[in-house]
C-alpha positions as a printed Julia matrix, in Angstrom:
140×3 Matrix{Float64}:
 109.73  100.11   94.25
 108.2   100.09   97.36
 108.45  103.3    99.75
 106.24  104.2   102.99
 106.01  107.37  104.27
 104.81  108.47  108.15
 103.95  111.37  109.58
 102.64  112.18  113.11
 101.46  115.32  113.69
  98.98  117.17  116.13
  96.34  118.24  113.67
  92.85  116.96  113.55
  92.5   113.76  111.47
  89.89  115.17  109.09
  92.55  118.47  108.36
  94.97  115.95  107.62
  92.98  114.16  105.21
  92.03  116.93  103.19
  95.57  116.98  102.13
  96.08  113.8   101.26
  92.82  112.99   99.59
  92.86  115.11   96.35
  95.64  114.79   93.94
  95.23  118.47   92.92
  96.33  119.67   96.64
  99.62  117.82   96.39
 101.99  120.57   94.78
 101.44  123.03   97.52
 103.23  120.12   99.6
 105.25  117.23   97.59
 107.65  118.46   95.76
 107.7   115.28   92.99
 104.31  116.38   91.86
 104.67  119.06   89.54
 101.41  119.61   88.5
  97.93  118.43   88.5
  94.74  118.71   86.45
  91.61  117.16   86.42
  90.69  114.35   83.94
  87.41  113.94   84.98
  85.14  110.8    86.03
  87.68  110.94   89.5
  90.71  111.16   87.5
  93.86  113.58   87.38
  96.59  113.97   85.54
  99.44  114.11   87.16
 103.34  114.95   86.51
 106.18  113.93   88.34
 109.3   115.91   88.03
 112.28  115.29   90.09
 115.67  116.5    89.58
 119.57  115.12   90.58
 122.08  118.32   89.91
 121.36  119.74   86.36
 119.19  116.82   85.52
 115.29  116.07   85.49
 112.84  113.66   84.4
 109.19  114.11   83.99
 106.61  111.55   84.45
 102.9   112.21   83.02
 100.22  109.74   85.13
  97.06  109.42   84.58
  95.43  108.62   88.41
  92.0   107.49   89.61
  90.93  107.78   93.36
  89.75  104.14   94.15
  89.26  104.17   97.49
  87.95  107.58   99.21
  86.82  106.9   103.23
  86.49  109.81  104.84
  88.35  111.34  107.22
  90.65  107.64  106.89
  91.61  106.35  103.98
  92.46  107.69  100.23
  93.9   105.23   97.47
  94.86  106.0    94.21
  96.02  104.26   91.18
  97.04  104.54   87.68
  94.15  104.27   85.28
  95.43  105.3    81.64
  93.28  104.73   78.74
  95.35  104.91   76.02
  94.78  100.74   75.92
  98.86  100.4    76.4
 100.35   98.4    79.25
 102.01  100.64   81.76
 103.83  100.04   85.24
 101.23  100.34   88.16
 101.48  103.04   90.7
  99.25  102.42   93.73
  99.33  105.49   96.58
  97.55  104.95   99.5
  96.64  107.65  101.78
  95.73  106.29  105.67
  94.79  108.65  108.48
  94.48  107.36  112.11
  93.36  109.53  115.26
  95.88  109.51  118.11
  95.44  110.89  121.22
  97.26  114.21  120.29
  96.38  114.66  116.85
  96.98  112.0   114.13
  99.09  110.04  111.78
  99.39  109.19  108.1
 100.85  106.76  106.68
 101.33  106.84  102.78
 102.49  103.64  100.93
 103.41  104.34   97.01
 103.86  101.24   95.0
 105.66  101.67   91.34
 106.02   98.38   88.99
 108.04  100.29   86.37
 111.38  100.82   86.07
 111.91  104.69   86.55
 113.92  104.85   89.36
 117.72  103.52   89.78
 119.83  103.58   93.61
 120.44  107.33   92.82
 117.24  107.96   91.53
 115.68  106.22   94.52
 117.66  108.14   97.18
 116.64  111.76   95.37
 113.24  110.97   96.07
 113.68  110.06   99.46
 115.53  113.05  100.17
 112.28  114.85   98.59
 109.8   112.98  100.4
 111.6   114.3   103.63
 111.5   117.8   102.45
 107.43  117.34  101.5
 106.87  116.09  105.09
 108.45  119.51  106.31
 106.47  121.29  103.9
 102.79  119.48  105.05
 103.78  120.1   108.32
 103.65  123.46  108.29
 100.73  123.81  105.76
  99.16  121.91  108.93
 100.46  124.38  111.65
  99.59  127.52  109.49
């Protein structure tokens, strides 16, 4: 799976970025994350919750920051150490100055097979909502 998310917005690039650059910040705003701690060595654990009606399924992530260019560019990826194979999740975090504020552009990259159509359209729906939600973290 394969999903990009964009958001333009008229706050300063580096206020941007310091929402998207620190997997502990990301409850506040995305609702999929449902919690965060820190694993140490640049590492979080993260889980994923998302819910369809009565339904929800929980993801636990380990997550390592492997790129980190500041005020631009934030990657992350999966990193377990449990010495298991596991499907790869890749975000990447990119901030670009406009002329009235800036943009981001977030590309999240899962191998696995979590998701099916219905799935799939649940997060989208979410990912809408969390843009909503950062935008007015932004504005406040």
């Amino acid at each position: 799976m394969d999903l990009r998310i964009e958001l333009a917005t008229t706050a300063a690039p580096d206020r941007l970025f310091s929402f998207v650059d620190d997997l502990a910040d990301y409850p506040a705003w995305m609702g999929l994350v449902h919690a965060v701690g820190v694993a140490g060595d640049g590492a979080w654990n993260v889980e994923l919750r998302g819910r369809i009606g009565p339904f929800a399924r929980s993801k636990k992530l380990r997550m390592s920051r492997t790129v980190f260019d500041v005020p631009n560019h934030a990657r992350f990826e999966r990193s377990e150490t449990d010495g298991r194979q596991h499907g790869r999740w890749v975000l990447d975090a990119k901030v670009v100055p406009t002329n009235s504020g800036s943009n981001l552009t977030m590309d999240l990259h899962y191998s696995g097979r979590l998701w099916s159509a219905v799935v799939e359209r649940a997060l989208l729906d979410e990912v809408e909502a969390s843009k909503s939600r950062l935008t007015a973290l932004l504005a406040g």
